[in-house]
N, C-alpha and C positions, 0 to 999 in steps of 0.2 A: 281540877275544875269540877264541881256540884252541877248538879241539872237547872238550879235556879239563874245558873251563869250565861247557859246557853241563848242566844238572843235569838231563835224561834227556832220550834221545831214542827216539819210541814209534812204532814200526814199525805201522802197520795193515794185516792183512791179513782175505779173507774173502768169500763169493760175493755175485753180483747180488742185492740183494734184502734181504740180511742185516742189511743198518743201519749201514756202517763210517759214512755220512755222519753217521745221527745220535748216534753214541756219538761223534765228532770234535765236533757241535754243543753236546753236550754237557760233553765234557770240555775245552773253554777257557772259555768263564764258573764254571764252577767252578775252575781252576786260575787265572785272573785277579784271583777276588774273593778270597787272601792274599797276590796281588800277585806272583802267577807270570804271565812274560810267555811269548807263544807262536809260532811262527814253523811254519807250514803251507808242505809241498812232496808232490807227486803224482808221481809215475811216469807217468799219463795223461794231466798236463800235458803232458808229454813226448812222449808220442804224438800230441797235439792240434797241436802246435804241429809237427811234423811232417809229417799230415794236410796244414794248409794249405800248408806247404811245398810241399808234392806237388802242391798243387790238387784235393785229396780230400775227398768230404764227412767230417765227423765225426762216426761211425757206429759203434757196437761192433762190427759185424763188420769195419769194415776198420781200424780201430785195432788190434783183434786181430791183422790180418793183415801190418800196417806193425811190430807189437811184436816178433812169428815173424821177420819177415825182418831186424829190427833184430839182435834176441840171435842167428839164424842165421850172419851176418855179420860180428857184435863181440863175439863171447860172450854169456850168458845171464846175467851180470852188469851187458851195457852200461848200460840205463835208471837203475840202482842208481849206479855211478860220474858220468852225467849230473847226477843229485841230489847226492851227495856234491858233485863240483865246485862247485854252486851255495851247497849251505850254507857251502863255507869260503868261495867269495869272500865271501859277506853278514857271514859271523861277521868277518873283518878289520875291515868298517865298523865293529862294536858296540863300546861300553867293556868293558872285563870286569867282575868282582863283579854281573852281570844275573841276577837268578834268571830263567834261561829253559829252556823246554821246546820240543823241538822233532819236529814229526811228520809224519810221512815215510807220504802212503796211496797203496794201490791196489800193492800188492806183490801178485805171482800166479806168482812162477818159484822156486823153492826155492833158485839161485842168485841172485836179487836178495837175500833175505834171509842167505846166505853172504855177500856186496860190504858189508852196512849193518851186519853184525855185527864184519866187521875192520874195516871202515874206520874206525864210530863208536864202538871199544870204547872204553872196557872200559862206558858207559852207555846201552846201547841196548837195548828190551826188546820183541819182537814178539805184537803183541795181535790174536790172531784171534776177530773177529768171526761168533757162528754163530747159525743157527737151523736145524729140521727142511726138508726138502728140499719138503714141501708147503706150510709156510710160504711158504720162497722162492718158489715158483709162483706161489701165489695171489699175494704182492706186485708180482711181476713182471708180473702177468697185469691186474692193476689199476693200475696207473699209466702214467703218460707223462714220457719223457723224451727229451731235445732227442737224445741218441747213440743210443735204440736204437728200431729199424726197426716199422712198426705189427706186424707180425705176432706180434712176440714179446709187445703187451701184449693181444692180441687172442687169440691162440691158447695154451694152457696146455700143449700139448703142444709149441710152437716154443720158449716159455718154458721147460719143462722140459728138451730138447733144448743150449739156449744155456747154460742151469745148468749143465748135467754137462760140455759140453764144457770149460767157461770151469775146471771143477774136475780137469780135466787128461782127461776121457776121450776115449782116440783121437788126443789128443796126444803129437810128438815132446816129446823132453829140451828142446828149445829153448822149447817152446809153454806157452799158460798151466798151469799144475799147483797150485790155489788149494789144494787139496783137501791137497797136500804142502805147503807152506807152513804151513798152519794147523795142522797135523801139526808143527810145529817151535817153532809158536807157545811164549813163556811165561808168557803169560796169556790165562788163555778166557773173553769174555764171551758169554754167553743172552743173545740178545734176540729169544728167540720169545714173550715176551709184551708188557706193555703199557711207554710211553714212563717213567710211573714206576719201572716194574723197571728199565728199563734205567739209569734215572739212577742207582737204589740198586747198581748191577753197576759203573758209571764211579766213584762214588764210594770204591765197594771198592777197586778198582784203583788210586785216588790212595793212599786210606793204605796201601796196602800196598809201592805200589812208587818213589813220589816223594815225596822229601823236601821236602816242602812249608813254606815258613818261615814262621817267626813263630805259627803253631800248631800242635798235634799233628794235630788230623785236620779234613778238610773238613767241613763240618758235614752232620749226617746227616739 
């Protein structure tokens, strides 16, 4: 299969807390059940797998700090052409005629989204992921996850602090800039309220921007 076979490729970007995981959880069983298949690749991958390269924990702050010195080094496109190269070697294994969907998360530099726009044209669509900035918080402040340090789900002001930086403030051109990125997005989903909204928002997004075969729209 070629990149031009692929019937869309859906860029996710969008801050800690915001829900790209669960709008991605959400949008492959609804894209699988008309028999769209789907093929999942991260940019964080990339830094994890790095990480243990290094012999570093895996940690949002120094993933952060491994991403900075990556795009420093290779351009602010690197992590974007890392993905790129992996989706075509995979797509050569595929037959073509596949309805397949491919999506590409955890974009945070407005030049990674510049690398997945040439690379994967002319079908590539960036979906930034949002909610209100106290949402974020309080999400961040309430849960546990294996990358990010207690403090940040413990304290709402460390929480708050990691938010705005991760959203580019006080960051070089090199460093995360979510906040820019979703600014370029072409499509915006809410999901500051509940896990229903969100699925009626992913739903939106199929009909409106992949052509989904064998019916007109995912069922509502």
């Amino acid at each position: 299969m070629k990149l031009q076979e692929v019937m869309q490729f859906v860029g996710v970007t969008g801050l800690p807390g915001a829900g790209k995981g669960a709008f991605i959880e959400l949008l492959r069983p609804l894209l699988a059940a008309p028999g769209v298949t789907t093929r999942y690749y991260s940019l964080s991958d990339e830094l994890r797998a790095e990480a243990r390269r290094r012999g570093l924990t895996v940690e949002r702050p120094i993933l952060r700090t491994i991403a900075n010195d990556l795009r420093k080094e290779h351009g602010s496109g690197v992590l974007s052409m890392l993905v790129v190269r992996k989706i075509r070697e995979d797509l050569q294994q595929l037959p073509g005629a596949e309805a397949l969907v491919v999506i590409v998360d955890a974009i945070r530099n407005p030049e990674e989204v510049h690398v997945l726009r040439r690379e994967l044209a002319p079908n590539f669509t960036l979906v930034g992921v949002e909610a209100p900035l106290e949402v974020l918080v309080n999400r961040i402040a309430s849960r546990a996850r294996f990358d990010e340090p207690d403090e940040f789900v413990q304290q709402r002001e460390a929480a708050r602090k990691m938010i705005l930086g991760e959203s580019g403030k006080d960051e070089p051109a090199h460093g995360h800039n979510i906040a820019a990125c979703i600014a370029e997005a072409d499509w915006r989903v809410d999901n500051s309220g509940s896990l229903p909204e969100l699925a009626a928002e992913t739903r939106r997004f199929i009909n409106a921007i992949i052509p989904v075969p064998a019916q007109k729209d995912v069922e509502r």
